[in-house]
LUMVEXTI-706749 format. One line per 3 residues: number of its first residue (from 1); for each residue x, y, z of N, C-alpha, C, O. Coordinates in Angstrom, 1 decimal. Layout:
% LUMVEXTI-706749
NUM = X,Y,Z,X,Y,Z,X,Y,Z,X,Y,Z | ...
***
This chain:
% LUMVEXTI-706749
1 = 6.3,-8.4,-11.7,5.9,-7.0,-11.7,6.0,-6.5,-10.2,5.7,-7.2,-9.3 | 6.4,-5.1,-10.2,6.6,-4.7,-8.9,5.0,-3.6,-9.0,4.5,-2.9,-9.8 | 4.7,-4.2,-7.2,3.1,-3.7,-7.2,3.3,-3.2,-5.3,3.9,-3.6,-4.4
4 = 2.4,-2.1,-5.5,2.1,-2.2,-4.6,1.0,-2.0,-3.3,0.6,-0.8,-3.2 | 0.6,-2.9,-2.5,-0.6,-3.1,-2.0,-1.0,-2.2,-0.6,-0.4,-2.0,0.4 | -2.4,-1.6,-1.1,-2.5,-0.9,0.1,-3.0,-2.1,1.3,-3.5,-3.3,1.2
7 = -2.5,-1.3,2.5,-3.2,-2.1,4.1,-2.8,-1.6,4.7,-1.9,-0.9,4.4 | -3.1,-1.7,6.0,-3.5,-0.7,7.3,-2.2,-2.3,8.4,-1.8,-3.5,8.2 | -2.3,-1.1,9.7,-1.0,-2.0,10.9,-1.5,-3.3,11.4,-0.7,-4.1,11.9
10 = -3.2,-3.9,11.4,-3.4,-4.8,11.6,-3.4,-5.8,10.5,-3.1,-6.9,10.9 | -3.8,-5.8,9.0,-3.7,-6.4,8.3,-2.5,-6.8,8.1,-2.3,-8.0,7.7 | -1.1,-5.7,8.5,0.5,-6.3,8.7,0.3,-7.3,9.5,0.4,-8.5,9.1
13 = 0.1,-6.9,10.4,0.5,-7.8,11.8,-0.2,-9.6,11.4,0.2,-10.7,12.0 | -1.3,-9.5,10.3,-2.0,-11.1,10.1,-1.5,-11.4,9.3,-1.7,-12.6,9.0 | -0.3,-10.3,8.3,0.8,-10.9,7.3,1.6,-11.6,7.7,2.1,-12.6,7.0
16 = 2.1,-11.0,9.0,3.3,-11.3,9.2,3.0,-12.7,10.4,3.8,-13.6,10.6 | 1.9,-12.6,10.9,1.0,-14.4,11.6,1.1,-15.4,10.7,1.7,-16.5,10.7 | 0.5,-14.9,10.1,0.1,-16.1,8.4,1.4,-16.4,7.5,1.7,-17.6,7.1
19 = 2.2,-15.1,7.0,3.4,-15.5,6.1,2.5,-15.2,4.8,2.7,-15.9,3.9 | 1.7,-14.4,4.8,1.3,-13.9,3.3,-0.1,-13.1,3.6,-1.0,-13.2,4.5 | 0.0,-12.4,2.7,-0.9,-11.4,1.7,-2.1,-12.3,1.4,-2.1,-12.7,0.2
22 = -3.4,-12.9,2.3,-4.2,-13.1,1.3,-5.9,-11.9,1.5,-6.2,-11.1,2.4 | -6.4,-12.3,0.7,-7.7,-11.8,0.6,-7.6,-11.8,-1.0,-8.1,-10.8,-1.5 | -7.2,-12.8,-1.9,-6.9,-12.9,-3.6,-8.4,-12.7,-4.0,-9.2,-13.1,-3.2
25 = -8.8,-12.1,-5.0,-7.6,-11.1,-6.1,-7.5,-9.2,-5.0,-8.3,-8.3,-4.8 | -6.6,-9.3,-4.8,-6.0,-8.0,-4.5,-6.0,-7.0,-5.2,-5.6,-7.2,-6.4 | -6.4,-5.8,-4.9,-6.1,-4.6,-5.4,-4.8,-4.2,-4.9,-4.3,-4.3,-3.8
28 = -4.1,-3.6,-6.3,-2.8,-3.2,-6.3,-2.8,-2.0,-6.9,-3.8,-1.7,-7.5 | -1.5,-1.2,-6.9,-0.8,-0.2,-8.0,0.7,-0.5,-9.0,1.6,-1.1,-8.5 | 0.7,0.0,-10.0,2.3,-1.0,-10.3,2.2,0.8,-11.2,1.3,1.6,-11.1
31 = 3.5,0.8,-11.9,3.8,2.0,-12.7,4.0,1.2,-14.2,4.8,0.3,-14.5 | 3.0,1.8,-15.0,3.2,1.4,-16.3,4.3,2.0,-17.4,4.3,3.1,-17.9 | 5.0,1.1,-17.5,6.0,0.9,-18.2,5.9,1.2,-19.5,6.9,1.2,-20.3
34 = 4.5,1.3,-19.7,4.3,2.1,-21.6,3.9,3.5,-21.3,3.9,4.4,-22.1 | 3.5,3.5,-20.1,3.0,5.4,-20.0,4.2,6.2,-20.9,3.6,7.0,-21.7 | 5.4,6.2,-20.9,6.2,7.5,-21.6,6.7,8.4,-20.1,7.5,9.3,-20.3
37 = 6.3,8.3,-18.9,6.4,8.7,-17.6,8.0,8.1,-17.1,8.4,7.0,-17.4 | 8.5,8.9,-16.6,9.5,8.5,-15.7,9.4,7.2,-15.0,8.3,7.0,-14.5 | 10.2,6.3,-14.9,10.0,4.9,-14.3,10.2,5.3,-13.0,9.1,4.9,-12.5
40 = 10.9,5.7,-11.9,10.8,6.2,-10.5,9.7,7.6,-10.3,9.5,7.8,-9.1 | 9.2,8.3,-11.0,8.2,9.1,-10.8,7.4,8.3,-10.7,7.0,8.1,-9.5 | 6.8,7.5,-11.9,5.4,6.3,-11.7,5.5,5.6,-10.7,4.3,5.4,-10.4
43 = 6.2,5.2,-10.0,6.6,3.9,-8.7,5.8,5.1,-7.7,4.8,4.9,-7.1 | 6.3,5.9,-7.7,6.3,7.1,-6.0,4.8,7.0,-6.6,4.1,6.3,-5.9 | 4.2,7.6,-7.7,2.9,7.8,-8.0,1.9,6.5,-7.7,0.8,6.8,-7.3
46 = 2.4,5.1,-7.9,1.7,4.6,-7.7,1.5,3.7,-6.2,0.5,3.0,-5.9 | 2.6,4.0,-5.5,2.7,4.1,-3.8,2.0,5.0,-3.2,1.8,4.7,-2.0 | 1.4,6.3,-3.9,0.8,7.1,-3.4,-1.0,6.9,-3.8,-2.0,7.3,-3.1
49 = -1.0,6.0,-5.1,-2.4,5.5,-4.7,-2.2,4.5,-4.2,-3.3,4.4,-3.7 | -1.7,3.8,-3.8,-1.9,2.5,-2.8,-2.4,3.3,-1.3,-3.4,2.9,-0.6 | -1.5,4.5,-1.1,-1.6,4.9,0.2,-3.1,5.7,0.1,-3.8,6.2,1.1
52 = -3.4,5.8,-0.8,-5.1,6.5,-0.7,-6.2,5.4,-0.9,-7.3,5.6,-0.5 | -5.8,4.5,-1.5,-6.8,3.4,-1.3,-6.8,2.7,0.6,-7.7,2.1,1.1 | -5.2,3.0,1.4,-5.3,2.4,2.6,-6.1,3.6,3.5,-6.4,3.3,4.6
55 = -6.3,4.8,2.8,-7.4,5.2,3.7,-8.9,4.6,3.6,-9.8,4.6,4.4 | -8.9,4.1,2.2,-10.8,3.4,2.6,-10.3,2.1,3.2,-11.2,1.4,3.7 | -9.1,1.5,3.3,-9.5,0.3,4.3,-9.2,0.8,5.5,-9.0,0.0,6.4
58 = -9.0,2.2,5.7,-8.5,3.2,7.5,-10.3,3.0,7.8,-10.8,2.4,8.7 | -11.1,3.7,6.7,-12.3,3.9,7.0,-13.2,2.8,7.3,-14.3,2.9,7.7 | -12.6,1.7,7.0,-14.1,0.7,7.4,-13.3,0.0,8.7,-13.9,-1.0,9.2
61 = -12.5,0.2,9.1,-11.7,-0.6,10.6,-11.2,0.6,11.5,-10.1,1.0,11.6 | -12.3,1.2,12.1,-12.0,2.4,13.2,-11.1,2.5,14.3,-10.7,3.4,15.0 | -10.7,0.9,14.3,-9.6,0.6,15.4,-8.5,0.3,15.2,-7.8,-0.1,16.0
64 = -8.1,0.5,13.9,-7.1,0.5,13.5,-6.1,1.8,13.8,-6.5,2.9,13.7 | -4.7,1.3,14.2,-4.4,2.8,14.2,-4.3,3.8,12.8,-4.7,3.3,11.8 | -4.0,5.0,12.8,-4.4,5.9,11.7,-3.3,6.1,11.1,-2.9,7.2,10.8
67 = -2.7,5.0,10.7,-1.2,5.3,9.7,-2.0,4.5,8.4,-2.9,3.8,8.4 | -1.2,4.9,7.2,-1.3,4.5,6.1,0.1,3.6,6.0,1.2,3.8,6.5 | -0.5,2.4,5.2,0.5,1.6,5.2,0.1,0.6,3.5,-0.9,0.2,3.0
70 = 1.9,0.7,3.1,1.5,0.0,1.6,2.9,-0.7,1.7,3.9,-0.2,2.4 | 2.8,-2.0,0.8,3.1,-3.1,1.1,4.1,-3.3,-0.1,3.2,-3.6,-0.9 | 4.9,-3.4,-0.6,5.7,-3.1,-1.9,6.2,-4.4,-2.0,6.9,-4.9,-1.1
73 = 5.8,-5.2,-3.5,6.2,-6.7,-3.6,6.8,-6.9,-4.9,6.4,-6.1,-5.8 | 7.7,-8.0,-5.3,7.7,-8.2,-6.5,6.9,-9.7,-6.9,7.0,-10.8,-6.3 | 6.1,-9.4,-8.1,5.2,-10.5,-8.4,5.1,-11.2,-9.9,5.4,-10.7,-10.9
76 = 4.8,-12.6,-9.6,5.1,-12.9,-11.2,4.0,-12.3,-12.2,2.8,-12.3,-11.9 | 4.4,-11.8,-13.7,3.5,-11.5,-14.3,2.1,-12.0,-13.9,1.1,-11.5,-13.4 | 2.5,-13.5,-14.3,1.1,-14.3,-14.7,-0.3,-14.2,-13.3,-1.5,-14.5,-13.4
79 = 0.4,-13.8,-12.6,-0.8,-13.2,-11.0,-1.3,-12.3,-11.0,-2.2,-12.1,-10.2 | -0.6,-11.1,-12.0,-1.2,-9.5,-11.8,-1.8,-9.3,-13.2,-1.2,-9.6,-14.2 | -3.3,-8.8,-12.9,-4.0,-8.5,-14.1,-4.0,-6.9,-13.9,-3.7,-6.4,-12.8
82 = -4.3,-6.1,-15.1,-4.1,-5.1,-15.4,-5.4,-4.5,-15.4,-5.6,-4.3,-16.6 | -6.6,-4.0,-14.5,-7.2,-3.5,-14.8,-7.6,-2.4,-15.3,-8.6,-2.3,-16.1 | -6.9,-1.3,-14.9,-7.2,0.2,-15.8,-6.2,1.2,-15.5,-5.4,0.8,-14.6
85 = -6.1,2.1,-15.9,-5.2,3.3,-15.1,-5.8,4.0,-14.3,-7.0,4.3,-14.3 | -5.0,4.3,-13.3,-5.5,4.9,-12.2,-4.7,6.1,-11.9,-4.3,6.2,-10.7 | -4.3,7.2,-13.0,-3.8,8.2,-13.0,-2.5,8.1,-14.0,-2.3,7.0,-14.6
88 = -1.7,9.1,-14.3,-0.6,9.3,-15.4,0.5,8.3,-15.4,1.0,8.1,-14.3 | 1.0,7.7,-16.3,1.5,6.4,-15.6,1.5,5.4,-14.5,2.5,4.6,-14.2 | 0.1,5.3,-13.7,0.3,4.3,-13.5,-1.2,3.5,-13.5,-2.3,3.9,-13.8
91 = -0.6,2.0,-13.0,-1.7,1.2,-13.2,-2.6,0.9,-12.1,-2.1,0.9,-11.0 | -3.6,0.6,-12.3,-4.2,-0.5,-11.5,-4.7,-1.9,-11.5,-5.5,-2.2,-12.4 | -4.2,-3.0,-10.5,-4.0,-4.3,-11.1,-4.5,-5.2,-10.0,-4.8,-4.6,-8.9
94 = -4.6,-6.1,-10.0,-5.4,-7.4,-9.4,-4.4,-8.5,-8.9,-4.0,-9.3,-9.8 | -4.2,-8.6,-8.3,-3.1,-9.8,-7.7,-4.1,-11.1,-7.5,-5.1,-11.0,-6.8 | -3.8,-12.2,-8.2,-5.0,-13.2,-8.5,-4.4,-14.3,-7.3,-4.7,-15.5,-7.4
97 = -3.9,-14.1,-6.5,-3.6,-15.5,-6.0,-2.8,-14.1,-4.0,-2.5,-12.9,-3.8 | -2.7,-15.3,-3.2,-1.9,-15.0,-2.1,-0.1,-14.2,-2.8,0.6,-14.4,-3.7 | -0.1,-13.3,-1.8,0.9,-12.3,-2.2,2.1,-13.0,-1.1,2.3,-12.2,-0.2
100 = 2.9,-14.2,-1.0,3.7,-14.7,0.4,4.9,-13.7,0.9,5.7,-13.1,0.3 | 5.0,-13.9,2.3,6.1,-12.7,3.0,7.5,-12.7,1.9,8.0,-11.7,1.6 | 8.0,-14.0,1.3,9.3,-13.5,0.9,9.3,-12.9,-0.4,10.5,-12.8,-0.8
103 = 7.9,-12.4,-1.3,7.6,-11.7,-2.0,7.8,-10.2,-1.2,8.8,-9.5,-1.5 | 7.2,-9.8,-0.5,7.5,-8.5,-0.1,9.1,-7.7,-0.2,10.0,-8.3,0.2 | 9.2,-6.7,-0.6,10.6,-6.0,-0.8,10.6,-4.8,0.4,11.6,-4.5,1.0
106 = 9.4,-4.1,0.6,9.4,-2.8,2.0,8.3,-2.9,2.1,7.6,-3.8,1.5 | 7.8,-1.9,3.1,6.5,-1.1,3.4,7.1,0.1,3.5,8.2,0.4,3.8 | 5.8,0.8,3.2,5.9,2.2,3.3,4.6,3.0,4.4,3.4,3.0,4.0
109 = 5.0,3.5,5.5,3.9,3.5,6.0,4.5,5.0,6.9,5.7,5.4,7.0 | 3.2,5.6,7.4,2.9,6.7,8.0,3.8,6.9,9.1,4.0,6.1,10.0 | 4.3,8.1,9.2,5.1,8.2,11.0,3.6,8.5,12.0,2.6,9.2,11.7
112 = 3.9,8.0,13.1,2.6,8.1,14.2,2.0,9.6,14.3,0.9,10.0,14.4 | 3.3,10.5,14.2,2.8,12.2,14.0,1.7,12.2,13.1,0.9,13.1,13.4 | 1.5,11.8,12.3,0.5,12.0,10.7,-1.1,11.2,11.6,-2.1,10.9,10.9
115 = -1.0,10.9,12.8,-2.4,10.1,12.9,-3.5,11.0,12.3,-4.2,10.8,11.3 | -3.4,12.6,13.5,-4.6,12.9,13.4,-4.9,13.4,11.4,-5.9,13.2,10.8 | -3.9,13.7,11.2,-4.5,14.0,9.9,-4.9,12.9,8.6,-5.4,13.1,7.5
118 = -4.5,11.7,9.1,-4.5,10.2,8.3,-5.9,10.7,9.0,-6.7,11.3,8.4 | -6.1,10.4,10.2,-7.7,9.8,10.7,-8.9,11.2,9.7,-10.0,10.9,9.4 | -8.4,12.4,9.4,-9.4,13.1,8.9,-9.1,12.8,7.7,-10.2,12.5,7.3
121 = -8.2,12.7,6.7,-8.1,11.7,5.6,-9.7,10.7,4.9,-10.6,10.8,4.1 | -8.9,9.9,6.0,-9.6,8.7,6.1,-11.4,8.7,6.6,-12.2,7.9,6.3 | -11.5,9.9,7.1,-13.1,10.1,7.2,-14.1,11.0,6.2,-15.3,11.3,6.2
124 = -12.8,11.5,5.5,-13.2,12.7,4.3,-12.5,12.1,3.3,-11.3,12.0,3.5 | -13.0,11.6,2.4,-12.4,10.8,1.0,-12.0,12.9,0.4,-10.9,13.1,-0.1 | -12.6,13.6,0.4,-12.9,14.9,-0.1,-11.3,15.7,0.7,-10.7,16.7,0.2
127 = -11.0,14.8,1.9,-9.4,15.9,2.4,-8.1,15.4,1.8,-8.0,14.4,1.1 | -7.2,16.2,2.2,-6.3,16.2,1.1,-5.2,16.3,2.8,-4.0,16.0,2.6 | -5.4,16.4,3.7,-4.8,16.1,5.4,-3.8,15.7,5.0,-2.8,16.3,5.1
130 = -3.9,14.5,4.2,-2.5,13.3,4.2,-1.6,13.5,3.5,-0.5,13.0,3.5 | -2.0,14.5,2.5,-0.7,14.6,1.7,0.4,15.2,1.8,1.3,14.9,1.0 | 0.5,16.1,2.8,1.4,16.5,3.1,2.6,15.9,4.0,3.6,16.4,4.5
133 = 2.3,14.5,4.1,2.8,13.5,5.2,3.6,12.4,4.3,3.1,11.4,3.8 | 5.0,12.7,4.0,5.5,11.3,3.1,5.6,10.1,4.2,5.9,10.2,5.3 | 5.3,8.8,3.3,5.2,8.1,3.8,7.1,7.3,4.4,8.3,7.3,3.9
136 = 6.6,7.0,5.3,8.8,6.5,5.7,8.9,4.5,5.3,8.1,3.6,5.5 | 9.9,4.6,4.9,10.2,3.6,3.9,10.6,2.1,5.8,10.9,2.4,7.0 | 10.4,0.7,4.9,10.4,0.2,5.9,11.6,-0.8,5.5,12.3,-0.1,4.7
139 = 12.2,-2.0,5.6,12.8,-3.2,5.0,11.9,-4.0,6.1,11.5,-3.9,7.3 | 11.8,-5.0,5.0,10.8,-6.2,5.6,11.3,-6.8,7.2,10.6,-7.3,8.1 | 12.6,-6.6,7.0,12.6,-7.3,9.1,12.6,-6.4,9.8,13.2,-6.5,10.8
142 = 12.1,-5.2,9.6,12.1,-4.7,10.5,10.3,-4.3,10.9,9.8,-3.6,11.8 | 9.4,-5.1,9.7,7.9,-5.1,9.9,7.4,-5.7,11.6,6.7,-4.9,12.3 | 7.7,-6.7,11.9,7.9,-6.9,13.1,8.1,-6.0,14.2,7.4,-6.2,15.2
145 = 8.9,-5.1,14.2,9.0,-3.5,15.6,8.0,-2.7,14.8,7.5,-2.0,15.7 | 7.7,-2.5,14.1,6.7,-1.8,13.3,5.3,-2.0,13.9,4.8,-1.1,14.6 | 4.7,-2.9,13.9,3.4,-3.9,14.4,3.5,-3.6,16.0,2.6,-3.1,16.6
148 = 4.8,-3.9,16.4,4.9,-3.9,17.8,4.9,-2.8,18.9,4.6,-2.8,20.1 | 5.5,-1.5,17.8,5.5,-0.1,18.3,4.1,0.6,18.0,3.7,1.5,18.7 | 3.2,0.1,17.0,1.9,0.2,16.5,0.7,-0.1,17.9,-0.5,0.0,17.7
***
């Protein structure tokens, strides 16, 4: 199942130390495939709650820089539970086990312009700041100048 995980530029950077995604069971997003929804609408939709759940992990780590960042993986069924929906086609799911680097397919994360309004975001569950900021698409080797330019 393709899911994907919110996190912020330091939790990259302990992905990319370690070689995996842990803190199991994970909160994810995946696009449900029984919704009747467009299958690339639901994906963008559910990239975009990943990126609103990475403002409540913006909000409990103040030192983090202020980009939103989500983690796009493919995973085996039997790891992702399906907890509920989390808007029109898509899902919300549980990754039961370590999510490993060569599972990851991109990130999607904030350009540094979007800080100040990620950071008001991120301190107002109630602002809507971020949305006007698409998130820019990553390939996994280049996670590394990402972290580094961070």
């Amino acid at each position: 199942m393709y899911v994907f995980l919110p996190s912020t530029v330091p939790a990259l950077a302990k992905v990319l130390e370690e070689g995996r995604v842990d803190g199991a069971p994970l909160t994810a997003f995946a696009a449900d495939p029984d919704s009747g929804v467009d299958a690339e609408e639901a994906e963008y939709d559910a990239m975009y709650a990943a990126a609103d759940e990475s403002l409540t992990l913006l909000a409990a780590d103040p030192a983090a820089p202020r980009r939103r960042v989500v983690l796009a993986a493919t995973m085996p069924d039997h790891v992702v539970e399906r907890v509920g929906a989390a808007g029109p086609g898509v899902l919300r799911v549980r990754v039961t086990g370590p999510v490993p680097y060569k599972k990851l397919a991109s990130a999607h994360v904030d350009d540094a312009g979007a800080a100040d309004d990620v950071a008001e975001a991120a301190a107002d569950p109630a602002s809507d700041a971020a949305e006007e900021h698409e998130l820019m698409w990553f390939a996994v080797q280049e996670l590394r100048y990402l972290v580094g330019e961070a």
